[in-house]
BAGUVO-726854 format. One record per atom (N, C-alpha, C): residue number from 1; atom name; x, y, z. Coordinates in Angstrom, 2 decimals. Layout:
N
[NUM 'CA' [X Y Z]] ...
REM end
This chain:
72
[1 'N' [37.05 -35.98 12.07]] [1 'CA' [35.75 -35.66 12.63]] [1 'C' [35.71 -34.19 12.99]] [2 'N' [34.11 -33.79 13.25]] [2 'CA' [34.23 -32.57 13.30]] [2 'C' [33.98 -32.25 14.86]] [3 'N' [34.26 -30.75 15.11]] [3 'CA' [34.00 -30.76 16.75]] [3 'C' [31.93 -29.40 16.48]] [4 'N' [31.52 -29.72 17.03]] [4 'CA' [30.44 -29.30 17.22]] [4 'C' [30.32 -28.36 18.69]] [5 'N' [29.97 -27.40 18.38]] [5 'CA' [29.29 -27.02 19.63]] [5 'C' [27.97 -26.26 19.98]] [6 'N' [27.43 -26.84 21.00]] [6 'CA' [25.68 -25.94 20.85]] [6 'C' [25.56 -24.81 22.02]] [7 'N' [25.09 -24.26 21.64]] [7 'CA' [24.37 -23.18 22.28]] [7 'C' [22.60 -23.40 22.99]] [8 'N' [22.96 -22.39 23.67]] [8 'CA' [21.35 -22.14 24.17]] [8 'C' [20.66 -23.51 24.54]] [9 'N' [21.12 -24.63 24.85]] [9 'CA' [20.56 -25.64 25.02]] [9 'C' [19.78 -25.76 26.38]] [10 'N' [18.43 -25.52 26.26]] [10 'CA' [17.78 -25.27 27.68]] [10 'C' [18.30 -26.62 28.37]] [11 'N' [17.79 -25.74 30.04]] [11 'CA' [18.35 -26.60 31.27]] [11 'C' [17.98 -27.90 31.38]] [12 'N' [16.45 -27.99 30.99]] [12 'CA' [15.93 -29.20 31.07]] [12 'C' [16.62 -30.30 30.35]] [13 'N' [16.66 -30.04 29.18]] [13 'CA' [17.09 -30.42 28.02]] [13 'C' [18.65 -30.95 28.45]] [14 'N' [19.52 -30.36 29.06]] [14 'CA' [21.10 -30.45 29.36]] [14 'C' [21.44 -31.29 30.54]] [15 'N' [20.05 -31.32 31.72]] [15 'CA' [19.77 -32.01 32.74]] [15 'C' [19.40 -33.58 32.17]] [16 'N' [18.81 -33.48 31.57]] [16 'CA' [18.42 -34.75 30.88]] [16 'C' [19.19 -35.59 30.48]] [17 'N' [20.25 -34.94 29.37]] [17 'CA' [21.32 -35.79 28.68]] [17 'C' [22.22 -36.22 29.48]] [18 'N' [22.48 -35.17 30.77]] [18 'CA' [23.48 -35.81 31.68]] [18 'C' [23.22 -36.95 32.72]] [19 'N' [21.36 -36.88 32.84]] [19 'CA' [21.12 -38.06 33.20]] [19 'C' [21.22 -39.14 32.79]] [20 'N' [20.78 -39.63 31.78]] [20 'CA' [20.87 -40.42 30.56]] [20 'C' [22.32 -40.80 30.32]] [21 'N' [23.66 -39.96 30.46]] [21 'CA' [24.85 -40.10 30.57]] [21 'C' [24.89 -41.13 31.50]] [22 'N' [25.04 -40.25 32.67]] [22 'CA' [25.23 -41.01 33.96]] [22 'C' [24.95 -42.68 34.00]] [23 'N' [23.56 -42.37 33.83]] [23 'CA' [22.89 -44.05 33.44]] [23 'C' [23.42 -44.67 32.67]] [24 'N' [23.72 -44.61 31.15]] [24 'CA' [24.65 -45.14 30.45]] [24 'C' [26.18 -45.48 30.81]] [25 'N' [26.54 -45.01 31.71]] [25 'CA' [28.44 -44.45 32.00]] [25 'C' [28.69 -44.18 30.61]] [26 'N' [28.42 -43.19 29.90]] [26 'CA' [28.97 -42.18 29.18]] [26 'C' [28.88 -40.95 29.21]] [27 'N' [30.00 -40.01 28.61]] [27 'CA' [30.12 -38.57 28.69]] [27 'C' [28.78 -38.27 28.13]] [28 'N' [28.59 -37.17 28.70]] [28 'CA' [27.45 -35.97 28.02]] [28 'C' [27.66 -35.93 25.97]] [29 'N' [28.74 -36.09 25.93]] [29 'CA' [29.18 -35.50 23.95]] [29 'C' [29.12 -36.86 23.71]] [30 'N' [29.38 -38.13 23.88]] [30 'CA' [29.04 -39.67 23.88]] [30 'C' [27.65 -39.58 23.24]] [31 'N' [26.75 -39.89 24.78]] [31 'CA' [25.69 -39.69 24.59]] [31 'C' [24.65 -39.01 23.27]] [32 'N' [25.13 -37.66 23.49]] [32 'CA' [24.78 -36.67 22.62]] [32 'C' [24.80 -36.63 21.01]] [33 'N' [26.21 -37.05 20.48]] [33 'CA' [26.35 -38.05 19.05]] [33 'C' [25.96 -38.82 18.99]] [34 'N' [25.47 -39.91 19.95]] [34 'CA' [24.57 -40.96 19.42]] [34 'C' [22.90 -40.53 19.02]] [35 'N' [22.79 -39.53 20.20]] [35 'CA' [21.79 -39.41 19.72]] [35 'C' [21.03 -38.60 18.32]] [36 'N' [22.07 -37.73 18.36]] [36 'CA' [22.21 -36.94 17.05]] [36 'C' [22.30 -37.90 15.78]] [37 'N' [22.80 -38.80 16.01]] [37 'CA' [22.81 -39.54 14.76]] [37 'C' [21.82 -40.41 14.81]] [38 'N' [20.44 -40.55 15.82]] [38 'CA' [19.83 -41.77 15.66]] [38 'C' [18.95 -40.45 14.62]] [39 'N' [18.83 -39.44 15.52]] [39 'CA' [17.78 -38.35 14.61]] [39 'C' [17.79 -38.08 13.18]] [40 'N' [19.21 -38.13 12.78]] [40 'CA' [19.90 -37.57 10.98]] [40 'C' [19.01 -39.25 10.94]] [41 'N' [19.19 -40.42 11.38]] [41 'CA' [19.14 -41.49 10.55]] [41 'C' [17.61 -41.71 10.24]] [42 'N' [16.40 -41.39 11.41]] [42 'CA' [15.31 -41.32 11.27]] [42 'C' [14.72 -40.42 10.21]] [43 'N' [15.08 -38.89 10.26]] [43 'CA' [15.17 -38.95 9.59]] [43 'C' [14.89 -38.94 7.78]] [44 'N' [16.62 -39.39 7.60]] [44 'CA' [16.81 -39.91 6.43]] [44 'C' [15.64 -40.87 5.88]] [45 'N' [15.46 -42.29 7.07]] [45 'CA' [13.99 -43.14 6.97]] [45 'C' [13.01 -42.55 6.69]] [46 'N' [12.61 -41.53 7.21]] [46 'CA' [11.52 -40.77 6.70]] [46 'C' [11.58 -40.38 5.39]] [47 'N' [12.32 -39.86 5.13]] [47 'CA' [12.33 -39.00 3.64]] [47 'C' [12.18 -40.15 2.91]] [48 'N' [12.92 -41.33 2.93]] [48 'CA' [12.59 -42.67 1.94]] [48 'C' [11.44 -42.74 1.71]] [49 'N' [11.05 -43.25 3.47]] [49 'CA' [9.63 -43.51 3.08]] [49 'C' [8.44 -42.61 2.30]] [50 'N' [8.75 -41.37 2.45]] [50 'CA' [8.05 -40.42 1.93]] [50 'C' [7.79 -40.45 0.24]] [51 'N' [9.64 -40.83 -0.62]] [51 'CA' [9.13 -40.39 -1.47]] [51 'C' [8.91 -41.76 -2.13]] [52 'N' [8.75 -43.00 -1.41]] [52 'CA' [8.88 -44.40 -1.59]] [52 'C' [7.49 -44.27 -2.99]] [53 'N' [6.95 -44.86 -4.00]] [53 'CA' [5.88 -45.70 -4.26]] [53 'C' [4.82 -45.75 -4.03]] [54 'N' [3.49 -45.40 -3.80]] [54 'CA' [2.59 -45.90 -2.65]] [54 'C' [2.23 -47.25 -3.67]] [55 'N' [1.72 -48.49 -2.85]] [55 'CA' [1.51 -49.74 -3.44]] [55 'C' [0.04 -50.02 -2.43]] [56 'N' [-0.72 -50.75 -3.07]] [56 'CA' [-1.96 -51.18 -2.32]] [56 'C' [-1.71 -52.55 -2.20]] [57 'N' [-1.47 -52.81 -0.88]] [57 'CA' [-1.09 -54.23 -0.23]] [57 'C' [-2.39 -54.99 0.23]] [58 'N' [-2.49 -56.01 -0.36]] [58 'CA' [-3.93 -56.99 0.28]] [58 'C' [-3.13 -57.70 1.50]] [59 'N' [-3.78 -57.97 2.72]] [59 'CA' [-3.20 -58.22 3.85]] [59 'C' [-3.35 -59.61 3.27]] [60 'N' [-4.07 -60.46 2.54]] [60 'CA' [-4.34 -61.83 2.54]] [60 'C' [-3.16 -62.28 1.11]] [61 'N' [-2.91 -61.22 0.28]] [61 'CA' [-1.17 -61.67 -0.05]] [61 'C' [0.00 -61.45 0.87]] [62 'N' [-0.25 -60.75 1.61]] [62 'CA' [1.16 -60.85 2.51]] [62 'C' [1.34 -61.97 2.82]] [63 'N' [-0.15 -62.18 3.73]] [63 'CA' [0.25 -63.81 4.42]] [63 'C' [0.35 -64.96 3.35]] [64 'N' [-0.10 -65.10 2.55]] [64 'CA' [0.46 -66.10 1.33]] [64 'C' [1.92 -65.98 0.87]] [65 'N' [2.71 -64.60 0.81]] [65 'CA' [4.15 -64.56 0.84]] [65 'C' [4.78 -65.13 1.67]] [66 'N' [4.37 -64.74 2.87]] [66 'CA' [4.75 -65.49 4.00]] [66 'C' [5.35 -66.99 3.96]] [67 'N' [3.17 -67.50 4.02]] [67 'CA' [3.23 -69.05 4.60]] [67 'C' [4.13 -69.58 2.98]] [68 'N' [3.78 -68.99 1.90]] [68 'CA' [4.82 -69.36 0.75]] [68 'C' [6.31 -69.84 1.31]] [69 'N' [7.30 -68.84 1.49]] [69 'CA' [8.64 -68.34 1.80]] [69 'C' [8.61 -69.26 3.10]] [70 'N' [8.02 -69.43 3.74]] [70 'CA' [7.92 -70.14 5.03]] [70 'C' [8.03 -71.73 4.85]] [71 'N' [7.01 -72.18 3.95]] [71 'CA' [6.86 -73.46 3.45]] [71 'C' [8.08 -74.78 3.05]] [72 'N' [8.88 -73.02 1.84]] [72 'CA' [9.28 -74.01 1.01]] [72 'C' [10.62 -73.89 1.74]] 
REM end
């Protein structure tokens, strides 16, 4: 793994995570990689979705997939 380190991270911003620490009982760098990685993972989701297909969905086949898949 790699070691990271940030800069310039305003106060608010540094006050925050250590709250959020605290509350959790985890370290500040704990915390901080998780959250860093929920962001890379969102994201990643995004870009999918972005360059996904666009498809025109009738709301009244969904629910027939559904009660279908549901049925049987």
């Amino acid at each position: 793994m790699r070691t990271l380190y940030l800069r310039n991270v305003p106060d608010e911003v540094a006050r925050a995570l250590e709250e959020l620490a605290r509350r959790e009982s985890m370290s500040v760098s704990s915390l901080a990689v998780r959250e860093l990685k929920a962001a890379v993972a969102f994201r990643a989701n995004a870009e999918v979705l972005h360059e996904a297909p666009r498809r025109e969905l009738d709301l009244e086949d969904i629910v027939q997939a559904v009660r279908s898949g549901r049925d049987t």
